[in-house]
C-alpha positions as CSV (number, residue, x, y, z in Angstrom):
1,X,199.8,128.0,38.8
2,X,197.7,127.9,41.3
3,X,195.8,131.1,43.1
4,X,196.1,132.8,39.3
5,X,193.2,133.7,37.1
6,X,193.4,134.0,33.1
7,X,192.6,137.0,31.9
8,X,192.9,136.9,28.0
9,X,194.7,133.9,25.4
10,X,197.4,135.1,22.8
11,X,198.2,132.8,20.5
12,X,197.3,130.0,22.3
13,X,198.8,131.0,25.4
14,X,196.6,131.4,28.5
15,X,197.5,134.7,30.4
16,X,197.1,134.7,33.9
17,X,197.3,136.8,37.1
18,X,198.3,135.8,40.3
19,X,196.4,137.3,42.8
20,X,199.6,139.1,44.6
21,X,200.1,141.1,41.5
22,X,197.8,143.4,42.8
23,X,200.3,144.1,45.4
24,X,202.4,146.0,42.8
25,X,199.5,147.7,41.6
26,X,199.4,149.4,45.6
27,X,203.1,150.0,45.5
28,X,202.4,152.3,42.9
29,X,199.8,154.3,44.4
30,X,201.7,154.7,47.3
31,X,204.9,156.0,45.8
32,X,203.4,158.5,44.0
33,X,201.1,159.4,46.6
34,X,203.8,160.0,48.8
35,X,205.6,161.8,46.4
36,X,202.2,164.4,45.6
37,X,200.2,163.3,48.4
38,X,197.1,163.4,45.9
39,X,194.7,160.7,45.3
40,X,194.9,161.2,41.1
41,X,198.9,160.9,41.5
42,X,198.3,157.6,43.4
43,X,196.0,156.6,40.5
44,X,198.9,157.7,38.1
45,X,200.9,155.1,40.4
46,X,198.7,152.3,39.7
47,X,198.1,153.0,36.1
48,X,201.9,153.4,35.5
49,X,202.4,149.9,37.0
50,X,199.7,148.5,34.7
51,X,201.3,150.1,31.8
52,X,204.8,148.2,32.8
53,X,203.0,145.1,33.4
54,X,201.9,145.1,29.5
55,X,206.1,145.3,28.8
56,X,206.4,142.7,30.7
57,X,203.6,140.0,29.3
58,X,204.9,141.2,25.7
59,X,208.6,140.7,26.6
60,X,207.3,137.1,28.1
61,X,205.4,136.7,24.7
62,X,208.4,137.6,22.7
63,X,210.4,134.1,24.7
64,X,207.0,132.5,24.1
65,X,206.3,132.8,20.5
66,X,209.9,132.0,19.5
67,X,209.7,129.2,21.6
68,X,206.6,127.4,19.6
69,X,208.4,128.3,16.6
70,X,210.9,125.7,18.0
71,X,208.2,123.4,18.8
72,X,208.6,124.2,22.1
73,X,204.6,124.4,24.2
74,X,204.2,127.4,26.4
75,X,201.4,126.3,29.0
76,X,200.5,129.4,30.7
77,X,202.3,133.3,31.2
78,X,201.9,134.4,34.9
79,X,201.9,137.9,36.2
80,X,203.7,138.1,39.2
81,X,204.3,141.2,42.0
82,X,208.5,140.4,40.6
83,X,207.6,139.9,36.8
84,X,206.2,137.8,34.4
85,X,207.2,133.6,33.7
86,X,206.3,132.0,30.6
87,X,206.4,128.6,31.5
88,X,207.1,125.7,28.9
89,X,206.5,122.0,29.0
90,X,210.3,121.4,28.1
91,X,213.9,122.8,27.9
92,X,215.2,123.8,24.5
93,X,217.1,120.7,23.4
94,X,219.5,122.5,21.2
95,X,222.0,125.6,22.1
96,X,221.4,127.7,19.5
97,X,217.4,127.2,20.0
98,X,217.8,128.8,24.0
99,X,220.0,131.6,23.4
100,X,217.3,132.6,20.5
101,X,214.4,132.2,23.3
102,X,216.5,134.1,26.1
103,X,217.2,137.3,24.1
104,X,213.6,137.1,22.2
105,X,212.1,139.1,25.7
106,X,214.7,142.0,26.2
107,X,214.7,142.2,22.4
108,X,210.9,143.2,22.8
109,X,211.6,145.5,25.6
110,X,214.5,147.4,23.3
111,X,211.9,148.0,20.4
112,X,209.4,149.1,23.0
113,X,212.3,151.8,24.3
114,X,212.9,152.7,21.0
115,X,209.3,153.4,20.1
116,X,209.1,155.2,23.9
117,X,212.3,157.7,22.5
118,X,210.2,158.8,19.4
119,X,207.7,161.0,21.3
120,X,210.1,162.2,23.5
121,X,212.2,163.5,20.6
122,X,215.2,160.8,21.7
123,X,216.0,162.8,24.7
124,X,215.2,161.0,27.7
125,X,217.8,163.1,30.0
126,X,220.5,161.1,32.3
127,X,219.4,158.1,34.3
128,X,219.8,157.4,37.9
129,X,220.3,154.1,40.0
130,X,217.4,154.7,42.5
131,X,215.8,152.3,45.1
132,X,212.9,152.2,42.5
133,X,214.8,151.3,39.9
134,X,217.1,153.2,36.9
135,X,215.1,156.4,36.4
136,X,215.7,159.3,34.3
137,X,216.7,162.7,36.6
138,X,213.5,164.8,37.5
139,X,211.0,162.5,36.2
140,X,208.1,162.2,38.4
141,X,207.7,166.1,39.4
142,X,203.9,165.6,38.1
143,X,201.8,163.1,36.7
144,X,201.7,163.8,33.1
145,X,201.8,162.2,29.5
146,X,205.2,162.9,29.0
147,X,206.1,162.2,32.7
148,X,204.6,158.3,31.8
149,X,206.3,157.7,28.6
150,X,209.7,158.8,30.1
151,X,209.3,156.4,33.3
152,X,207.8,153.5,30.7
153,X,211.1,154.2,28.6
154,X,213.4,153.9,31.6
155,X,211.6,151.4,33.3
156,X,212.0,149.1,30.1
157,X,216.0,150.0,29.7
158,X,215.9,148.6,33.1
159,X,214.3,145.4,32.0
160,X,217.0,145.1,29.3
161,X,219.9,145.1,31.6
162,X,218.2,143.8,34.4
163,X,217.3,140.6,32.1
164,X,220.6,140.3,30.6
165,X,222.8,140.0,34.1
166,X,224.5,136.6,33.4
167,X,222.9,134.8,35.9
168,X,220.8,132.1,36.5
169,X,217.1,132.6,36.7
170,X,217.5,135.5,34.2
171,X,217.7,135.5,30.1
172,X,221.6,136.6,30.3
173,X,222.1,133.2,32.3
174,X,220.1,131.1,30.2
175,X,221.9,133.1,26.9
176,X,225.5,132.1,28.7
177,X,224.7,128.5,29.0
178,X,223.7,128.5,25.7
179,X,226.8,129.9,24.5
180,X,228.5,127.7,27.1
181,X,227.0,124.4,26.2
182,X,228.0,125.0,22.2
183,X,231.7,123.8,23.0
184,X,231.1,122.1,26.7
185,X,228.0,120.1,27.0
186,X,224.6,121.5,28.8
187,X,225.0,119.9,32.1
188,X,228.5,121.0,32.3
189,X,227.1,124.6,30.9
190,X,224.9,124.8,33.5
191,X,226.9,124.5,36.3
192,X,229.6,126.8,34.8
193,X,226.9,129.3,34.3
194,X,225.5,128.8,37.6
195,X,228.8,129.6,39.4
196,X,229.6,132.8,37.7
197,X,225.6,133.9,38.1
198,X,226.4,133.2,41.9
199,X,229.7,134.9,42.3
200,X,227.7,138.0,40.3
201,X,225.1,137.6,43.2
202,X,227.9,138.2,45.7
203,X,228.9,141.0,44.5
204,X,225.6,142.4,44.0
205,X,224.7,141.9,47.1
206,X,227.8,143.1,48.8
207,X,227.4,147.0,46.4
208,X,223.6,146.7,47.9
209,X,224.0,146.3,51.7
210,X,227.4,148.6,51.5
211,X,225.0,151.4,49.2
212,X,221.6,151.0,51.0
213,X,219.6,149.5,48.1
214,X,217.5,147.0,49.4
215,X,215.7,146.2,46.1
216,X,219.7,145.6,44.5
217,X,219.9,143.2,47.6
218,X,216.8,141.3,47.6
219,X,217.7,140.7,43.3
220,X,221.0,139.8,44.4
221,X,219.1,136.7,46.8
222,X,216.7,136.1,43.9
223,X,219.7,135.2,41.7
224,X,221.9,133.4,43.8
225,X,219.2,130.6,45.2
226,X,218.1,130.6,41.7
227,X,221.3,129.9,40.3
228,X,221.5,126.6,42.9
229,X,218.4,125.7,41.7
230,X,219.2,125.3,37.9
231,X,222.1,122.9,38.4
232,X,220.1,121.3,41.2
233,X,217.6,120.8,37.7
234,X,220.2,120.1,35.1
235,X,222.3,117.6,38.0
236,X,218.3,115.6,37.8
237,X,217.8,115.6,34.6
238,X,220.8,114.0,33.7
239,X,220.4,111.0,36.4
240,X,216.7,110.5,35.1
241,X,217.9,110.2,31.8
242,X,219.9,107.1,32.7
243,X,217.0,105.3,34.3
244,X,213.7,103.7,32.5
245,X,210.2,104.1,33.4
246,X,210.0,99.8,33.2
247,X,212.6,99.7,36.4
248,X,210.5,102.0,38.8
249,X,206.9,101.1,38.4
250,X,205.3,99.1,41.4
251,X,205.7,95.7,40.3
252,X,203.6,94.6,42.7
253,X,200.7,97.0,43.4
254,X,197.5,96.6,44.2
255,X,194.5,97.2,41.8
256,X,191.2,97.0,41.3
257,X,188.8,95.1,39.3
258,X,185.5,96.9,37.6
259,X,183.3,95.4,40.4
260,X,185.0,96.7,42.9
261,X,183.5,99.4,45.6
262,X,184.4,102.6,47.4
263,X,185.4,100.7,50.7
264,X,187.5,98.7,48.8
265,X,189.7,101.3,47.6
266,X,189.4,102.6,51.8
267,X,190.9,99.7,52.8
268,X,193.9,99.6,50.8
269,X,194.2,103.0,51.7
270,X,194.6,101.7,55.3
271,X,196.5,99.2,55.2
272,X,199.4,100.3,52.3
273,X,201.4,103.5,51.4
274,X,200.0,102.7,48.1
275,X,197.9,106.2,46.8
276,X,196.9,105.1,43.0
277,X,195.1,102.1,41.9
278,X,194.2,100.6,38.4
279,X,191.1,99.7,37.5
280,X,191.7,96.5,35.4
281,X,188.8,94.7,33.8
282,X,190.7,91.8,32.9
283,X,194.2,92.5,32.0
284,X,193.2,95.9,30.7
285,X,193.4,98.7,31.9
286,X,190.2,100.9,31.9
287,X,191.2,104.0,34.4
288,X,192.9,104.8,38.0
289,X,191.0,105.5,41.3
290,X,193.7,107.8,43.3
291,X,193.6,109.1,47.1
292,X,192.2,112.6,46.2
293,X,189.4,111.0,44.1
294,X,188.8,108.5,47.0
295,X,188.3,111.9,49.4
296,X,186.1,113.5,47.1
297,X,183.8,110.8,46.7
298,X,183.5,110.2,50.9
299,X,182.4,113.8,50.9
300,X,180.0,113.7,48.0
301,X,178.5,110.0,48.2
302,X,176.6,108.7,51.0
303,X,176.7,105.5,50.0
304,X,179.8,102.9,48.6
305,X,179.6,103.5,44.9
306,X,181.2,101.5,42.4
307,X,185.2,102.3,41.6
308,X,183.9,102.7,38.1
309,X,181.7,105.8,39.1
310,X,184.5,107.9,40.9
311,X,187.3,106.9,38.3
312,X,189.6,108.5,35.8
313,X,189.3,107.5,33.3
314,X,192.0,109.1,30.8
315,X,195.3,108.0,31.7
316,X,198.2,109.3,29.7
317,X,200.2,106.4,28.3
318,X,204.3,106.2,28.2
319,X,205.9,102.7,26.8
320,X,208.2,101.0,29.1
321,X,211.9,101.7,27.7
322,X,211.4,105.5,27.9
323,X,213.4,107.4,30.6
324,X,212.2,108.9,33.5
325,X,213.1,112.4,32.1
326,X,210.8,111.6,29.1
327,X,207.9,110.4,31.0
328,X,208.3,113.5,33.5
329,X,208.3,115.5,30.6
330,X,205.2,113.7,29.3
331,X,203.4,114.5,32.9
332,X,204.1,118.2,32.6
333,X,202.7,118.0,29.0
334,X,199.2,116.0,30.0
335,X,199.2,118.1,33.4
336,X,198.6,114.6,35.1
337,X,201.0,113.5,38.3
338,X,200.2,109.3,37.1
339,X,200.8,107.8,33.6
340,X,200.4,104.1,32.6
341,X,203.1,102.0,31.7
342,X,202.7,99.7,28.6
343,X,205.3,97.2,27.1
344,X,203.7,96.9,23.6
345,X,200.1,96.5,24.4
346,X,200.3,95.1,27.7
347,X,199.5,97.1,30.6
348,X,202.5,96.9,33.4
349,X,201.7,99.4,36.2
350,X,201.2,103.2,37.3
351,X,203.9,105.4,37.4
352,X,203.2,108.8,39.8
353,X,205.4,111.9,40.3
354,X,206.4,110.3,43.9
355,X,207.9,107.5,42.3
356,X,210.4,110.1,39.8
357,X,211.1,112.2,42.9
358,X,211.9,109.2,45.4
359,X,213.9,107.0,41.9
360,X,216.1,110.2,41.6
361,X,216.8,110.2,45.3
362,X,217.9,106.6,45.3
363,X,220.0,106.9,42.4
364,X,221.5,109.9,43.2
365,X,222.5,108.4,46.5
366,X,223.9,105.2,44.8
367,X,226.0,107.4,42.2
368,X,227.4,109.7,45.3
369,X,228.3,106.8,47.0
370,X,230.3,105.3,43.8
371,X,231.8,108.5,43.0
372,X,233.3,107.9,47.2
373,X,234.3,104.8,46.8
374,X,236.0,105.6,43.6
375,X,237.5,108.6,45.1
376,X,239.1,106.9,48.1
377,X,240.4,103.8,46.3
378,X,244.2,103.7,45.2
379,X,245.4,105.1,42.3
C-alpha cells in the first residue's frame, strides 16, 4: 500500500504503517489530555493507543498465519488510523478454510482479554457504550498500570464484538458467508451475507444518529458501502471466470524489435491508446517497454537510448486457456499490472490490468442485456 512504511517482518509477513496512523496516536493524547489536562496523561493517551495497536497487528497475524497454513500468501499487514488489514493474494477457495481465517483474529483478541482479567483478579467492573468505545465504569480517573490493563481489556472485548457484527467488511460477515456458502454456493453466499450486513448497517446507523454516537454512525457507513463492495467483488469474479485470457489480449498490438529506440516507443505513444509494448527479438519475447518506463527514461536520458536499455525485463507468464480471474490473481501474486500470454511456447501478446477491468465491463454489459431480453420475452 502505498504511503506505508514496514516496520518489522513476522513470519514472512511485512508489517507496515501508513502514515495516517499517527493520527490515532494524537487522538489519544488529546483525550486524555482533556480528561487531566497534563502533558504525562496525554503521553498515557498515546502510549495506550500503541498498546491497542499491538492487539490489533496480533489479531491480523492470528487471520494471517492460519491463512498460510491454508496455503493462502499474506503480502503485507497495514496499520491503519481504523485498524489493521492483512491483505492476501487470494480468497479462501473452500468454506470451511474462511470461516477458520475470519474467527482466527477475535480468537486472538479473546485470549489477550483473558490474559488482561488475570491481573486484575477477573474483575473488570460493568462496561459502558461510550463515544470512545465500550469501556469499563470509572476507568480513566488517572493514568495508571491498572488503569491501562483495564482499558487494554475492554478495548479488546470491543474488538471481539465489534469484529463479529455479521457484516461485510468484518470477520462476522466473512464467518456468515462461509457458513452460508456450505449449503448455497459463494456467490449466492455473498450476496445473502451482503444484504443482511446492510440491513444491520441501517439499523446501526438509525440507534447512532437517534443516540448521538457519531463513531456508532460512521461504523454503520463503513459497513454498509463495504457490504456493496463485496458482492460488487464476488458479481466479478464470477464473470471473469467465464472468460480466457487468449480472447482479450490485443491481437494486434504493436511491438518492438531489439533494435528499436526511445523515439520509437514516443511515437506509438502518439499516435495509439496502446500503453505496453513487447520487445520481440524474433518471435520471442525478451521484455515489455510500458508508458511509465518511457517517462522515466525522457527524464533521466538525454539522448534516444536503445528499448533494450530502459526495458523489463521479467514478465510474469500465464498460458492462454486460463481465466481472467486466474491471471488477475497471478498479477496480484507477481505485484505486476502486465503478464505475457503464451499458447505452449509461443508468445501471443500482453495482457494489462486495463484490459481485465474494461473485459469485465463488456461482458458484464452483454450478460445484463441477455438477462433483459430474456426477461421481457414471452413465457
Amino acid at each position: 500500500m502505498s504511503w506505508s512504511y514496514r516496520i518489522t517482518n513476522v513470519a514472512g509477513i511485512p508489517i507496515r504503517v501508513h502514515v495516517t496512523f499517527f493520527l490515532i496516536l494524537l487522538l489519544g493524547a488529546y483525550q486524555w489530555y482533556g480528561m487531566l489536562g497534563t502533558l504525562g496523561a496525554a503521553a498515557f493517551g498515546a502510549a495506550l493507543m500503541l498498546l491497542l495497536f499491538l492487539c490489533v497487528v496480533l489479531h491480523e497475524l492470528g487471520h494471517s498465519l492460519v491463512a498460510q497454513a491454508y496455503g493462502i500468501p499474506v503480502r503485507e499487514i497495514v496499520l491503519l488510523p481504523l485498524g489493521g488489514v492483512a491483505q492476501m493474494t487470494k480468497h479462501p477457495e473452500r468454506p470451511a478454510h474462511e470461516l477458520l481465517i475470519a474467527l482466527a483474529g477475535p480468537l486472538v483478541n479473546v485470549l489477550i482479554a483473558a490474559l488482561l482479567l488475570l491481573p486484575l483478579g477477573f474483575r473488570a467492573g460493568p462496561m459502558l457504550l461510550t463515544d470512545h468505545g465500550l469501556l469499563p465504569a470509572g476507568v480513566g480517573d488517572e493514568p495508571s498500570l491498572r488503569t491501562a490493563i483495564t482499558w487494554l481489556f475492554a478495548a479488546n472485548v470491543s474488538l471481539v464484538l465489534f469484529n463479529l457484527i455479521p457484516a461485510f467488511p468484518l470477520d462476522g460477515g466473512r464467518a456468515l458467508r462461509a457458513l452460508l456458502a456450505m449449503s448455497m454456493g459463494p456467490r449466492a453466499a455473498t450476496r445473502a451475507a451482503a444484504s443482511i450486513g446492510q440491513l444491520l448497517a441501517v439499523l446501526l446507523g438509525v440507534y447512532g444518529v437517534l443516540n448521538s454516537h457519531f463513531v456508532l454512525t460512521l461504523v454503520a457507513v463503513f459497513i454498509f458501502f463495504g457490504a456493496g463492495q463485496e458482492t460488487a467483488e464476488a458479481d466479478a469474479k464470477t464473470v471473469l471466470k467465464t472468460l480466457r485470457v487468449g480472447d482479450a489480449y490485443n491481437k494486434h498490438a504493436l511491438s518492438l524489435a531489439v533494435g528499436d529506440r526511445l523515439s520509437r516507443v514516443v511515437d506509438f505513444l502518439l499516435t495509439s491508446y496502446q500503453p505496453d509494448f513487447a520487445v520481440l527479438q524474433g518471435s520471442r519475447l525478451i521484455g515489455i517497454v510500458t508508458r511509465a518506463h518511457v517517462l522515466a527514461a525522457l527524464e533521466a536520458h538525454p539522448g534516444d537510448v536503445f528499448v533494450t536499455a530502459i526495458m523489463q525485463r521479467e514478465v510474469p507468464r500465464v498460458e492462454a486457456a486460463r481465466s481472467l480471474d486466474e491471471v488477475q490473481l497471478a498479477m496480484q501474486q507477481a505485484n505486476s499490472r502486465v503478464v505475457a500470454v503464451y499458447e505452449g511456447s509461443r508468445f501471443l501478446g500482453l495482457v494489462a490490468r486495463e484490459d481485465i477491468g474494461e473485459a469485465l465491463a463488456v461482458q458484464t454489459f452483454v450478460q445484463r442485456q441477455r438477462q433483459r431480453r430474456e426477461a421481457s420475452s414471452p413465457a
